[in-house]
N, C-alpha and C positions, 0 to 999 in steps of 0.2 A: 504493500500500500504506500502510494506517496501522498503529497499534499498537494491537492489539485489550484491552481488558482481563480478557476473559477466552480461554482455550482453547476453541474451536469445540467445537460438538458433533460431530461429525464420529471427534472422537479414539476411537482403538484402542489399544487396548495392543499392542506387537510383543514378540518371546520373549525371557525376562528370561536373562541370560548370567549362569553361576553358574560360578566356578571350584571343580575339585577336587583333590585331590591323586594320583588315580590314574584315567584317564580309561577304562581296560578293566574297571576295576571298576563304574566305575560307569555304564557304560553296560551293562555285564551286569545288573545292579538294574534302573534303567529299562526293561533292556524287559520284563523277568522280573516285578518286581513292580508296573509301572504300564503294561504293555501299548504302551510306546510302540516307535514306528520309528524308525532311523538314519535317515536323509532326507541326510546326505552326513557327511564324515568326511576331516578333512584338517589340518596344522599343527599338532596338540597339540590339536583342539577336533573337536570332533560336535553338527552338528544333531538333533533329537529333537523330533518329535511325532506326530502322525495320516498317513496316507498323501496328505495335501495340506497340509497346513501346518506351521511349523518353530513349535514353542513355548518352548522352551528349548535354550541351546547352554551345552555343555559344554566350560568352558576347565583344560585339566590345568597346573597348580601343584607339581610335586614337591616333597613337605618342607612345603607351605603349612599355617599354622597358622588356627584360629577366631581370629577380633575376641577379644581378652581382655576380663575382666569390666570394666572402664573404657572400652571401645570401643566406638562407634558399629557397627552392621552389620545384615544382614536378619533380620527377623524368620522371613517365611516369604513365598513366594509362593504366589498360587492357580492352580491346574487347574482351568479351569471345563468342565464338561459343557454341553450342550446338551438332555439328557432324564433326568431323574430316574432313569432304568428303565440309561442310562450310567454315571450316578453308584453305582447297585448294583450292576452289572458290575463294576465297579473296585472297590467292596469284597469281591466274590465274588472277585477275581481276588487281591487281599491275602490273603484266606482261603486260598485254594488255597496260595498260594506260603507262606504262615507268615510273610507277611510281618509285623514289626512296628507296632503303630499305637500313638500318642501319646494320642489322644483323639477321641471322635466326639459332634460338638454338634449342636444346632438353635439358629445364631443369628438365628432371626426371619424373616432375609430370607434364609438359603440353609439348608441343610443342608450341612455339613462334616464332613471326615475328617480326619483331620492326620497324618505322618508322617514320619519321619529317614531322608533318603539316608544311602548308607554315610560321608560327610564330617560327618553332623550337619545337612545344608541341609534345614529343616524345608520343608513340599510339602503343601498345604489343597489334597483334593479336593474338590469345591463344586458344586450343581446350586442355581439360582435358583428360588425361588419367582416365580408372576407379583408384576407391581408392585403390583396390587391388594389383594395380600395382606399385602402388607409394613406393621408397625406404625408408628406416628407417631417409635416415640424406641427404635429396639432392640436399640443400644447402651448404653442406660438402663438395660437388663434384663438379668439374670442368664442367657447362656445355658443353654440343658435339652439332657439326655442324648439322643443320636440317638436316633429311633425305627428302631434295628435290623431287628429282624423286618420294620416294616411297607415298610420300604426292601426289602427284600430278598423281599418278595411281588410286588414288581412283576416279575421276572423269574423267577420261582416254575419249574421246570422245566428252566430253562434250563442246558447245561453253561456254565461258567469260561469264561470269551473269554481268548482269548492276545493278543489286542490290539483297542485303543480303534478304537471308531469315530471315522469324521470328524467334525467340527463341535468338536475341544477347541481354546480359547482360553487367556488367562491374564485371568483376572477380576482382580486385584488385587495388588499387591506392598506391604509390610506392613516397617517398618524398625522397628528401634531407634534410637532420640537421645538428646538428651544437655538437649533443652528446647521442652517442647510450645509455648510462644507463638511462639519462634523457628523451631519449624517449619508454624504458622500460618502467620507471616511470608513465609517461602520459598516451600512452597506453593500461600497464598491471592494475596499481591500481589506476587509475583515471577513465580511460575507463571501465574497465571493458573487456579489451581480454586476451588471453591466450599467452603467451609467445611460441613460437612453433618451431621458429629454432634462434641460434645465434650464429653467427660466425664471429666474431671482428668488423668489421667495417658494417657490415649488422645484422638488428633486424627481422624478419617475424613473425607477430601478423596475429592468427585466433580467429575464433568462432566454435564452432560446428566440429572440426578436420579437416577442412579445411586445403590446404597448406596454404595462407596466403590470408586475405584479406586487410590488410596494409603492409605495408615492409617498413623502414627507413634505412638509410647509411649515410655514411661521407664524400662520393667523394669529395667533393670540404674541405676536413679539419677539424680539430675540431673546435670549438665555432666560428662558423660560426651564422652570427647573422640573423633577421627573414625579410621573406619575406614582401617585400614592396606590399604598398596599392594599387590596380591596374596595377599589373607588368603581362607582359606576363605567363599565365601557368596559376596557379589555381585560382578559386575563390571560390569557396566551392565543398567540396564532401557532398555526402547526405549516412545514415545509415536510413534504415526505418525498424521499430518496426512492430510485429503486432496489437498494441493497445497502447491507452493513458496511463494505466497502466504501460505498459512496459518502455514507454517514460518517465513517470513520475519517476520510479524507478532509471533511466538513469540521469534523472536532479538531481535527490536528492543526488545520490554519486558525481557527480562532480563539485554540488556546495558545497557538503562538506568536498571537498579538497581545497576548498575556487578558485575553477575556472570560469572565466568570463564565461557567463550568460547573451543571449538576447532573447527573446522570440519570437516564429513566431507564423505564424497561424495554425499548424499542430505540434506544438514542439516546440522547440525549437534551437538554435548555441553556439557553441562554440569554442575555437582556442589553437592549443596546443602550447608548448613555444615558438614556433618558427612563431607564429599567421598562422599557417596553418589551414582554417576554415574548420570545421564541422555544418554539420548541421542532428538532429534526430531527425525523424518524425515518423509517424504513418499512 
């Protein structure tokens, strides 16, 4: 085994663990107004996603507060679809319930929804354009207003689904920090991703030409310090490898950047400066 310098292509994202404050609420949201399944439910947490894979787990926090305006935390994760025609189901399916929405864009390379669980944990629904289509710099450019209507022609007829088809993943997990170079840094040559778009106060980290499967910003300021222990929003994201090997390769570059290092039963954790945890399995 060597120390690879960068992240295989191989990498997947696994389901990003988000603590709330009251876990029957909000697994009454999830499946109400984003179609998902419990997929199991036990210790203070629930799995949640499609009828064959777990996308996000839910860990209950009583009394947990948000990251305050000086703190590091998630921006938002994404739900990604697999068919366009999924991606309007889910908005049809917001419509039906009344559910709330934040903002609906076309950033270039996907089309996105945005929304607030009942904790505030912002949730981009997202269907991919091909890669052919994707612009040279399209984080350079000013997102545009969805195309509603024409989103919503592709299932033209159809009643409201009560829940998501198979095929949803997590396309990308999106933080706040406290210093875009320093999360270059961690990122690009700790991590091991590829620096892919940067444009002042936003970083987008891929693997494989991806547009991005991490993305950091400054909203909230520079040196903004790090997310508190048990606060509303993340608890770990997971990267999964296809093998030990890969995983291994993974731990031996970032412990020798001299970065903390606890060991699980599938891989490994880790936290970047802002203790935004990782976790890389196999």
């Amino acid at each position: 085994m060597t120390i690879t310098e960068s992240l295989p292509i191989t990498l997947q994202l696994g389901p990003v663990h988000v603590n709330v404050a009251d876990l029957d609420r909000s697994i009454a949201w999830y499946e109400r107004s984003l179609g998902l399944t419990v997929r199991a439910r036990g210790d203070g947490r629930a799995e949640l996603g499609d009828s064959i894979t777990t996308s996000v787990v839910l860990h209950e926090e009583p009394g947990a507060q948000p990251p305050a305006p000086d703190q590091a935390g998630m921006f938002h994760y994404c739900l990604l679809y697999q068919t366009r025609q999924e991606l309007a189901r889910a908005a049809a399916r917001i419509h039906a319930t009344d559910t709330p929405v934040a903002n609906m864009n076309d950033r270039h390379t996907h089309e996105a929804i945005y929304l607030d669980d009942p904790d505030g944990n912002t949730i981009e629904l997202a269907w991919d354009r091909p890669r052919d289509q994707w612009p040279a710099d399209p984080y350079g450019r000013t997102p545009v207003q969805l195309d509603l209507e024409g989103l919503l022609a592709t299932i033209k007829g159809e009643p409201p689904a009560d829940r998501v088809q198979d095929g949803l993943v997590i396309g990308h997990v999106h933080f706040i920090v406290g210093d875009i170079e320093e999360a270059v840094r961690f990122y690009c040559d700790v991590l091991g991703m590829d620096l892919k778009y940067h444009v002042g106060n936003a970083a987008y980290f891929s693997v494989g030409g991806y547009h991005h499967q991490v993305a950091t910003n400054i909203r909230k300021g520079e040196g903004v310090g790090p997310q508190p222990l048990h606060a509303i929003g993340l608890r770990h994201w997971i990267i999964t490898l296809a093998n030990a090997d890969e995983v291994a390769g993974a731990r031996e570059r970032i412990e020798a950047a001299g970065c903390q290092i606890e060991p699980n039963p599938n891989g490994f954790a880790t936290v970047d400066p802002w203790q935004l945890a990782l976790h890389i399995v196999s």
